[in-house]
C-alpha positions in Angstrom: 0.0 0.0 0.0 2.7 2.2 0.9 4.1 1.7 -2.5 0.9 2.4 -4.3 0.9 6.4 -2.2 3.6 7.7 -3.2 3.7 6.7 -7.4 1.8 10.1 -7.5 5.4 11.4 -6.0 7.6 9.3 -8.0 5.7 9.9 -11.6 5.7 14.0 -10.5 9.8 13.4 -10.0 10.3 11.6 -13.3 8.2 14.7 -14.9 9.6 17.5 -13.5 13.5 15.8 -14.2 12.8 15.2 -17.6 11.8 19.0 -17.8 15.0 19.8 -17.0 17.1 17.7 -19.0 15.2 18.6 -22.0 15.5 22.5 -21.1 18.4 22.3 -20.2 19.4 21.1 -23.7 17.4 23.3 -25.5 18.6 26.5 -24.1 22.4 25.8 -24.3 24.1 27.8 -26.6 25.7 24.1 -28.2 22.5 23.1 -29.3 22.0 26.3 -31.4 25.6 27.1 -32.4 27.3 26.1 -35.8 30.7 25.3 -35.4 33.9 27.2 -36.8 34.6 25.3 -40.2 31.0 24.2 -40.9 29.3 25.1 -44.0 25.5 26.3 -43.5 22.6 28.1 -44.9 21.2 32.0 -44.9 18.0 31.9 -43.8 16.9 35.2 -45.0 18.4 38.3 -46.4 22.4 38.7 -44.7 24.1 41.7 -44.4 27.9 40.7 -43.9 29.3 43.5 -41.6 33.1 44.8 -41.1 32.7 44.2 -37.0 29.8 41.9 -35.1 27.8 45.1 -35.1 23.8 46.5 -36.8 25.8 49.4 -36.6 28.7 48.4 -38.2 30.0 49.0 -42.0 28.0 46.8 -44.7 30.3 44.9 -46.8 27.9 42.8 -48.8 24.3 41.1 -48.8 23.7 37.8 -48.6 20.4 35.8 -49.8 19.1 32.5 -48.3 20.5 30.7 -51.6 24.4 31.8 -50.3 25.7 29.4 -47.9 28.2 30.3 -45.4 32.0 29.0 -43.9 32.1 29.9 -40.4 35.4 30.4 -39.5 35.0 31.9 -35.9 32.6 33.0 -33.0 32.2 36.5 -32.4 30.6 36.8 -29.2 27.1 35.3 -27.8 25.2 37.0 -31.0 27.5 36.7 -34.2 29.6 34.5 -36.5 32.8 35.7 -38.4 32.8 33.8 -41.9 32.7 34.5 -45.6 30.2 33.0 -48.5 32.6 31.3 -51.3 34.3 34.1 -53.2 33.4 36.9 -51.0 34.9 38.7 -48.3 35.9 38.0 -44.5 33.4 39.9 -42.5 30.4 39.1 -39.8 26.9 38.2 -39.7 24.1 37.5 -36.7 23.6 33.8 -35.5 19.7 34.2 -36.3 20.5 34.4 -39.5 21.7 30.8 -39.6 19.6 27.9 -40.8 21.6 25.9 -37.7 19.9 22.8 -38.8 21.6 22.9 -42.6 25.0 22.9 -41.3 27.4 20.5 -42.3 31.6 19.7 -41.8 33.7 19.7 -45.4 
């Protein structure tokens, strides 16, 4: 009997640790980071900047039929990379199609 009381405990245990795990993977920046070297997708119009700035210079724009080398983080917010044939220069993460990426 005493067994039978305290599943309600147990099942609310295994629910509430399972929350966390899966958060936990979902909010670390791994999950939603490419890694320097990968090849990946725009996902929408890219300007490439001079420095990880919205302020910053415009070098060139990018369309979601470019893909990307990232060669570097730059900070929590932005890649450093280039599209083939086209200048060094830095673009927001959000404008990565994470899932597309791929090692060459």
């Amino acid at each position: 009997m005493r067994i039978i009381n305290k599943l309600p405990a147990i099942r609310l245990l295994i629910a509430a640790a399972s929350i966390a795990v899966l958060a936990a993977f979902a909010f670390s920046p791994a999950a939603l980071a490419a890694n320097p070297g990968e090849v990946c997708e725009i996902n929408r119009i890219t300007i490439v900047r001079v420095a990880p700035s919205y302020s910053a210079g415009e070098m060139y724009t990018l369309y979601p039929i470019y893909k990307v080398r990232i060669d570097h983080y730059a900070g929590a917010e932005w890649y450093e990379g280039h599209a083939e044939g086209l200048g060094e220069g830095y673009f927001p993460r959000v404008n990565i199609n994470q899932s597309s990426c791929y090692s060459t």
